[in-house]
C-alpha positions in Angstrom: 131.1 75.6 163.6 132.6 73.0 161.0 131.1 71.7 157.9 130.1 68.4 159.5 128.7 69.7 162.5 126.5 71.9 160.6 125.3 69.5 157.5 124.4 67.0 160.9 122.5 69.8 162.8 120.3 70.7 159.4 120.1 67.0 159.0 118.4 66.3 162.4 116.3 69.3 161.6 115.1 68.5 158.8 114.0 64.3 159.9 112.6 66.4 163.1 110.4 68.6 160.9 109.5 65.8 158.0 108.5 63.4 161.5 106.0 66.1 162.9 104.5 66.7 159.8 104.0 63.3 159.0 102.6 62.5 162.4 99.8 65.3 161.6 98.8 64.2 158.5 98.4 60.9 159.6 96.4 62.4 162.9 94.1 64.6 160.2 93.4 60.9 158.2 92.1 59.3 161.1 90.3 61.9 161.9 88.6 62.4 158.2 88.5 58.1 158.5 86.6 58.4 161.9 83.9 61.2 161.1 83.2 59.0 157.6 82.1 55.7 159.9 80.3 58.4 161.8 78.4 59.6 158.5 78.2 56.2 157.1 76.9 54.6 160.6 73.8 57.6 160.8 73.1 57.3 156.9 72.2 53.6 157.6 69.7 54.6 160.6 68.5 57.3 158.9 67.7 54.6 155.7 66.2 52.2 158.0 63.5 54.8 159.4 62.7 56.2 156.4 62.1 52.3 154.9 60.2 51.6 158.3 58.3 54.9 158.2 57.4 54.0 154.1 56.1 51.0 155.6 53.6 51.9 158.2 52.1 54.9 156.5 51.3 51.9 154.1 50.2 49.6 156.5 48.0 52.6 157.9 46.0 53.1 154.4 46.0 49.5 153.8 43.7 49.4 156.6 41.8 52.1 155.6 41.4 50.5 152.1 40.9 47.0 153.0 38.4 47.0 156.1 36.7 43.6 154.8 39.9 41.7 156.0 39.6 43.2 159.4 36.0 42.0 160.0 36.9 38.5 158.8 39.4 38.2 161.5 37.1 38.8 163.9 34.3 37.3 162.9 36.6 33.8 162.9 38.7 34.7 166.0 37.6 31.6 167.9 38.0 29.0 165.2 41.2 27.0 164.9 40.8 27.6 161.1 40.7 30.8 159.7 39.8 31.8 156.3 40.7 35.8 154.7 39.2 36.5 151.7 39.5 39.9 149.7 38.4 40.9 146.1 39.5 44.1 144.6 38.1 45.6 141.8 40.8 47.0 139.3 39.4 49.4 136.8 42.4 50.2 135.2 42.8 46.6 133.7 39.0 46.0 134.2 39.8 42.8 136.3 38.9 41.3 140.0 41.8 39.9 142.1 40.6 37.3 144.5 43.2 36.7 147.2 42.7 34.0 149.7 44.7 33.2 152.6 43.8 29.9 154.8 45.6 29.5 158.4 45.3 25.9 160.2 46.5 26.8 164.2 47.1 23.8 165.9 48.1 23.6 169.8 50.2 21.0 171.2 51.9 20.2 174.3 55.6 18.5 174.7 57.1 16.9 178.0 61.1 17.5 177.0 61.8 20.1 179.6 64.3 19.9 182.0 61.8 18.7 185.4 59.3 15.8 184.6 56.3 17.4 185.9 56.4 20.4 183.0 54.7 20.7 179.8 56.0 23.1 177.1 52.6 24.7 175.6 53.8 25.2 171.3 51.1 27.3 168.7 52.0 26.4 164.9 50.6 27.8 162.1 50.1 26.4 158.6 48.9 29.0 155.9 47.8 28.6 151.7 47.5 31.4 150.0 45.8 31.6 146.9 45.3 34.2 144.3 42.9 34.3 141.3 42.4 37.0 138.6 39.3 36.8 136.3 37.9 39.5 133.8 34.9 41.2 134.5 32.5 44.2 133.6 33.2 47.6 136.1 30.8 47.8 138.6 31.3 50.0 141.6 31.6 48.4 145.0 31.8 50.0 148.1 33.4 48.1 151.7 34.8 51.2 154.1 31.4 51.1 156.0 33.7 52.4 159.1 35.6 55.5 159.7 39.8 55.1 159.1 39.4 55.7 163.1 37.6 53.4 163.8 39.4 50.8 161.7 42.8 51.5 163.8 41.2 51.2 166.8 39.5 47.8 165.4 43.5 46.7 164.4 44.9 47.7 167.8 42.7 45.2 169.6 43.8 42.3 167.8 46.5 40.1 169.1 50.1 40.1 167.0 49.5 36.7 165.5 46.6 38.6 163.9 48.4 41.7 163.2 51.2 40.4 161.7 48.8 38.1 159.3 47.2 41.0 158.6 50.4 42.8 157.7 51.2 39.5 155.4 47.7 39.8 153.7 48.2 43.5 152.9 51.8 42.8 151.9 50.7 39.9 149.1 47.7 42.4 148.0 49.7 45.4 147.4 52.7 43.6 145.6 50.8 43.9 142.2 50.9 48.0 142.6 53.2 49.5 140.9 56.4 51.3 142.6 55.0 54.8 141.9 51.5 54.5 143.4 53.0 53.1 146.8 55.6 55.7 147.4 55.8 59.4 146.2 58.8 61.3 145.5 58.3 63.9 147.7 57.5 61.6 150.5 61.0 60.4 149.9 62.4 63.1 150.4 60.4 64.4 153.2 61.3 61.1 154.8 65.0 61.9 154.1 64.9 65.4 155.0 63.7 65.0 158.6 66.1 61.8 159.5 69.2 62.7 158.2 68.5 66.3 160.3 67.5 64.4 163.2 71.2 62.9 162.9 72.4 66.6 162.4 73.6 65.5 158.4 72.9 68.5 156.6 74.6 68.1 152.5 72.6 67.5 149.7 71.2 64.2 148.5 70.0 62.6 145.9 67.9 59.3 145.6 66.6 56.8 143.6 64.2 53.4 143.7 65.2 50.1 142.2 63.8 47.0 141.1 66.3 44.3 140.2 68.7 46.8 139.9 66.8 48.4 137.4 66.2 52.2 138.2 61.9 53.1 138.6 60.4 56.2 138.0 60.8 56.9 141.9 63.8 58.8 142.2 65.1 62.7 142.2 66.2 64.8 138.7 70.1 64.6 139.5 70.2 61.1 141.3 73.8 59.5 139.7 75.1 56.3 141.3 78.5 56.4 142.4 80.9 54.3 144.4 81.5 55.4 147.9 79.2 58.0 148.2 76.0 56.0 147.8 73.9 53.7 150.0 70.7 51.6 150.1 68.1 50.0 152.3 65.2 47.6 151.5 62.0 49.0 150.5 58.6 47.4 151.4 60.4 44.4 152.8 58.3 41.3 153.0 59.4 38.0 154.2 62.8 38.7 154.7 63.4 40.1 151.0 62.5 42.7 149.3 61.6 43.5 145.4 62.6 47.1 145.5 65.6 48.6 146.6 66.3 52.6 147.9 70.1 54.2 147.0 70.4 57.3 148.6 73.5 59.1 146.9 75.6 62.0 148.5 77.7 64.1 145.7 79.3 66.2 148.2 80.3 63.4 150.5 83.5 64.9 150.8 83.4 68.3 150.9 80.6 67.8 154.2 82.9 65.7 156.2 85.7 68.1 155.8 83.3 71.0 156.8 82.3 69.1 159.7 86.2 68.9 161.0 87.1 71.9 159.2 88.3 74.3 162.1 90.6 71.2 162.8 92.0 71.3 159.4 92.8 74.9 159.4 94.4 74.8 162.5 96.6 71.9 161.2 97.3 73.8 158.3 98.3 77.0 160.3 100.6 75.2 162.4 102.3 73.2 160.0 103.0 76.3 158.2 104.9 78.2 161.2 106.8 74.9 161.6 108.2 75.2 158.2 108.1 79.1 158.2 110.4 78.9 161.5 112.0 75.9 160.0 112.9 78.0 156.6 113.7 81.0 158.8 116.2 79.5 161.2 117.7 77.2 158.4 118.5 80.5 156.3 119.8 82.0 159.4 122.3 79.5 160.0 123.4 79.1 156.4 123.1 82.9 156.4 125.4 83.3 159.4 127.8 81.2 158.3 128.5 82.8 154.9 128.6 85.5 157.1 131.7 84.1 159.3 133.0 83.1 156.1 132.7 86.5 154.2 133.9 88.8 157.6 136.9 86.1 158.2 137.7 86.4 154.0 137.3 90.4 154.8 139.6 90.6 157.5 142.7 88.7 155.3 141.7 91.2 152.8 141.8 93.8 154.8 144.6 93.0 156.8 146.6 92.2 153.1 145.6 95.4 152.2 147.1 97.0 154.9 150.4 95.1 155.5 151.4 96.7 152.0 151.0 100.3 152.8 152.7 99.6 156.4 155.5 98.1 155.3 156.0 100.6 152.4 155.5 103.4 155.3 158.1 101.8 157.7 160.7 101.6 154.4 160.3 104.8 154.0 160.8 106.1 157.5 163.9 103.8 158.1 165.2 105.6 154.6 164.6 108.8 156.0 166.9 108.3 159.4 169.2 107.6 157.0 172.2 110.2 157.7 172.9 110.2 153.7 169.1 110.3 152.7 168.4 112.6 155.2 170.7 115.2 154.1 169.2 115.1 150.8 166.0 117.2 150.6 164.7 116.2 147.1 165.0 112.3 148.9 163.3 113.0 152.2 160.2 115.0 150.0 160.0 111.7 148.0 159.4 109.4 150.8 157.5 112.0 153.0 155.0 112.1 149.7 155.4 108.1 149.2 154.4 108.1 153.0 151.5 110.4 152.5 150.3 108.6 149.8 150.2 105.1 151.3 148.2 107.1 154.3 145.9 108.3 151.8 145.2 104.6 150.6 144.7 102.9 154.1 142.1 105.9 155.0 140.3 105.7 152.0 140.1 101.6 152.9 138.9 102.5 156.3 136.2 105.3 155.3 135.0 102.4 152.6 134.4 100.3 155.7 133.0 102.7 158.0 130.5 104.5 155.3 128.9 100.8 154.7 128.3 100.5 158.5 126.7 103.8 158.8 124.6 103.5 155.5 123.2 100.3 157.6 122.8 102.3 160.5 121.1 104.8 159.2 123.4 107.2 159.8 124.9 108.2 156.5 124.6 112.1 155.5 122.6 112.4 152.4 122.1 116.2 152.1 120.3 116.5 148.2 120.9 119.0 146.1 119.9 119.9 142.6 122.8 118.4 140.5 123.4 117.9 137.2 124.0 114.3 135.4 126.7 115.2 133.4 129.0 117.2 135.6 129.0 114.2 138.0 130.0 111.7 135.6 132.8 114.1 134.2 134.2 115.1 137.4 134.4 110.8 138.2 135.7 110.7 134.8 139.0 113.1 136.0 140.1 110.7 138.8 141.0 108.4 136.3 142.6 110.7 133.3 146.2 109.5 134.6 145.3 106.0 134.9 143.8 105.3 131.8 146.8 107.2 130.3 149.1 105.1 131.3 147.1 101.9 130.5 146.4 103.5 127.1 143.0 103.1 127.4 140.2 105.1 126.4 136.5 106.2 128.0 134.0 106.9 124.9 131.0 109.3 126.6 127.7 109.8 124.8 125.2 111.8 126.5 121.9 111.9 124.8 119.9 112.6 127.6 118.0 116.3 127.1 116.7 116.2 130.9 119.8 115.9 133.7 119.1 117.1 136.2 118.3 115.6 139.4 118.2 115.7 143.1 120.8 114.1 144.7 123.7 113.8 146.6 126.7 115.3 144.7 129.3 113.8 147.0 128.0 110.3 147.1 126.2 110.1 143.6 130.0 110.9 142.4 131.4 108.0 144.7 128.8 105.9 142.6 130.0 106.7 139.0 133.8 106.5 140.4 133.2 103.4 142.1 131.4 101.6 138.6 134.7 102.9 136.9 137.0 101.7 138.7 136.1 98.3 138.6 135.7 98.4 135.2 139.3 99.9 134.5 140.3 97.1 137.2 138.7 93.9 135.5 140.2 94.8 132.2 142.9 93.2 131.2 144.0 95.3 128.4 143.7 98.7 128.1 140.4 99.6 129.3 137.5 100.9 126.7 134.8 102.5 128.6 131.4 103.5 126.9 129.8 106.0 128.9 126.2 106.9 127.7 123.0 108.2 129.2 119.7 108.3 127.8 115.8 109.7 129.3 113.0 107.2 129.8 109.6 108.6 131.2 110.4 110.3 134.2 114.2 109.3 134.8 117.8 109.4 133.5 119.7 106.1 132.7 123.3 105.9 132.8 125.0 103.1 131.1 128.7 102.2 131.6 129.9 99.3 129.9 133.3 98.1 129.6 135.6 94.8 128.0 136.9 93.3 130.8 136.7 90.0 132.0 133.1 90.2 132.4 131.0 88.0 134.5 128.7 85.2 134.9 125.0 85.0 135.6 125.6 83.4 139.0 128.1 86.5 140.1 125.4 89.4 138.8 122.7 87.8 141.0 125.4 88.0 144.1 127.5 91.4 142.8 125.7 93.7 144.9 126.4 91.8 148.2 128.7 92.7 150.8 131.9 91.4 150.5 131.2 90.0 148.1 134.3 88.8 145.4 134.1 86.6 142.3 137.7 84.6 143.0 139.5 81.7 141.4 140.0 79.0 143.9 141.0 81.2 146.9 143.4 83.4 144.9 141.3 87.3 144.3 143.0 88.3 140.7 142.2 92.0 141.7 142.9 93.7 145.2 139.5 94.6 147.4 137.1 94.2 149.4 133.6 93.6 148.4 132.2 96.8 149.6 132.3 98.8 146.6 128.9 97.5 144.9 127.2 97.2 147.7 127.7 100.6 148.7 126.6 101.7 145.0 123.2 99.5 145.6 122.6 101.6 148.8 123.6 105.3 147.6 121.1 105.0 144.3 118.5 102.9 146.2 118.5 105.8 148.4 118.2 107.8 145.8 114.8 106.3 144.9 116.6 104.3 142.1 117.8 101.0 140.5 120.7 99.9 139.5 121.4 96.1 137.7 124.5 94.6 135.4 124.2 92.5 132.4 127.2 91.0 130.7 128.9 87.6 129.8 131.7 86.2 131.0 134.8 87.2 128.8 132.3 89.4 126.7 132.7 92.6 129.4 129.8 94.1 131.8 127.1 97.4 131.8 126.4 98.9 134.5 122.9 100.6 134.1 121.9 103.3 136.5 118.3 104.5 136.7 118.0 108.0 138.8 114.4 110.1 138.5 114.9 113.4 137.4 113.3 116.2 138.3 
């Protein structure tokens, strides 16, 4: 697949998967917008019964209280003018309120209708109300000379002109009460309780009574006034306006409307996050796969330049040998059969590199343990590169302080692991290598640090060192023959070991290689 085919594909991913998750958050908003009206719309009913229920349990003691006005409507039921008086006695302020309502009916007839021979029948009222309040020495007074019964029953059989007079006489009487003897608290709240579960609204409220947006003493401990999560209806409403006001406030607004769509939300939430889970997965495993391609194509040229060497030298060798003059010559045909041996030493060890990295992912690696020491492992590494270093002048500094070695392990392959940590450090130095071996105890386990100083290596190259086929290069030149399969194959023998193994270093400044084993 080629760059730009690739970059496009993520590309149209990525619009696809930023389009669906759009699209559902703006699916979730209406639906959070929606269920809000919803709240908002049964709050308002819910108000306006509580306000109408405040309102009749009132009417219903008025009547009780004020039975006098009751008999005067009957008593001038067949008169054109009609006359309510009431007196109240206030003890509190020692004073009697006279209130005095006059209503002139007056019947009339009007001919404007659409056929001649109709008349329109028309009732009008006119009504003056007066009040008067005079001081006067308490004396009790009694009017309820009926039964609250029986004073319903008297109101029922009036007509609604009457009714709803008598609902403006009580209004105009009551208005000098204050707030807190007309409506309780807990009445409030009663109210509240049993509409707003009627409308299945179950969150906490709180509540308050105001007059001329002054707060009364009518309202709950907590009540706070906030924008959005508060609403009001008209209390004791008389003549189309009303002195007192109800704000009914909902803190956890919010929270309850979210609740209420909750299982929705979740759901969203769990799907979203699989879209972008699969998105994430499927994204790494394309990148993934094509670093990959890349590394196994970058492998094969290695491998295939690794080889073409040891071929060539082996063919050289074998044409030298037909030679009738090399032939001849013993000491000559020994050389080239050893040079021959040696480059098929080199190409097998490349091959059994390759093929003990495939069966370590297989599972398939034999890792018969042993109880081995520490120390004899790192020496008998240490002899596979006496000659080497010789010739490179170099030296390899050991300094073994650790009083516990021995552990259980894998003598063949824990070797391949110190040999395979030297040899890139004699291989990445570009002057005569200076190895420090040392190893040390912590707790339970035995730490080997080699540290050499060679070329060393970047923060970005120790986070990807341990990778398969993985090779720090310059451009697309590799400085130092190989494969990649070396580190990795170090990772998998000491993990397998129940250890750890990391590298710390700077570029130009060298590496060390620390190895972490439990002892026994």
């Amino acid at each position: 697949m080629s760059k730009r085919i690739f970059v496009l594909l993520v590309v149209m991913m990525v619009s696809a998967l930023l389009g669906i998750i759009v699209v559902q958050i703006f699916w979730i908003r209406s639906s959070i917008e929606m269920k809000e009206e919803q709240f908002s719309t049964s709050v308002k009913f819910a108000l306006a019964r509580v306000s109408g229920n405040i309102q009749k349990r009132e009417f219903r003691e008025n009547i009780s209280k004020y039975a006098p006005l009751i008999d005067s409507m009957q008593k001038t039921k067949e008169s054109n003018v009609r006359d309510f008086v009431f007196q109240q006695i206030d003890t509190s302020r020692n004073e009697i309120f006279t209130f005095r309502q006059s209503i002139l009916e007056s019947n009339y007839k009007s001919q404007f209708s659409p056929f001649e021979s109709d008349t329109v029948n028309y009732k009008t009222f006119l009504s003056r109300k007066e009040i008067q309040i005079e001081k006067i020495k308490f004396e009790s007074k009694d009017f309820s000379d009926l039964s609250p019964k029986d004073r319903m029953v008297k109101v029922e059989r009036l007509d609604k002109y009457d009714k709803l007079e008598l609902e403006s006489i009580f209004r105009n009487i009551v208005s000098r009460t204050p707030i807190h003897d007309r409506v309780s608290n807990n009445e409030i709240r009663m109210n509240l309780d049993n509409e707003l579960i009627a409308r299945n609204i179950d969150t906490k409220f709180e509540f308050g009574v105001f007059s001329e947006e002054l707060i009364t003493k009518v309202k709950s401990d907590r009540f706070v006034q906030k924008k959005g999560y508060t609403y009001k209806v008209p209390l004791f409403l008389t003549d189309e306006r009303s002195d007192y006001d109800l704000y009914v406030s909902f803190p956890e607004k919010k929270a309850y409307i979210l609740s209420t769509i909750s299982w929705i939300l979740i759901l969203s939430a769990l799907f979203i996050f699989i879209i972008i889970l699969s998105f994430a997965s499927a994204l790494y495993q394309l990148i993934r796969q094509k670093q990959i391609s890349e590394i196994k194509t970058d492998f094969i040229n290695n491998m295939t330049h690794e080889f073409k060497t040891p071929i060539a030298t082996i063919n050289l060798a074998i044409d030298s040998i037909k030679n009738p003059k090399i032939i001849g010559n013993p000491e000559k045909v020994i050389r080239y059969a050893e040079m021959i041996r040696q480059e098929n030493k080199r190409m097998h060890a490349q091959v059994e590199n390759v093929l003990r990295i495939s069966k370590l992912e297989k599972n398939q690696l034999d890792l018969s343990k042993d109880v081995i020491n520490i120390h004899d492992i790192i020496n008998e590494a240490i002899l596979h590169f006496d000659l080497i270093i010789s010739d490179r002048q170099g030296i390899i500094e050991k300094k073994f302080e650790a009083k516990q070695n021995e552990i259980l392990a894998s003598k063949f392959h824990m070797t391949n692991v110190i040999t395979n940590i030297l040899d890139n450090a004699i291989k990445y130095s570009d002057d005569a290598p200076k190895i420090k071996i040392e190893t040390v105890n912590a707790g339970n386990t035995v730490i080997v640090k080699i540290t050499d100083q060679g070329i060393g290596m970047s923060k970005n190259v120790q986070r990807k060192v341990f990778n398969k086929f993985y090779r720090e290069q310059t451009g697309n030149i590799h400085n130092v023959k190989g494969h990649g399969l070396g580190l990795s194959y170090v990772k998998s023998i000491v993990e397998r070991h129940q250890g750890h193994v990391f590298v710390e270093g700077e570029k130009g400044k060298g590496s060390t290689f620390t190895v972490k084993l439990p002892i026994i």
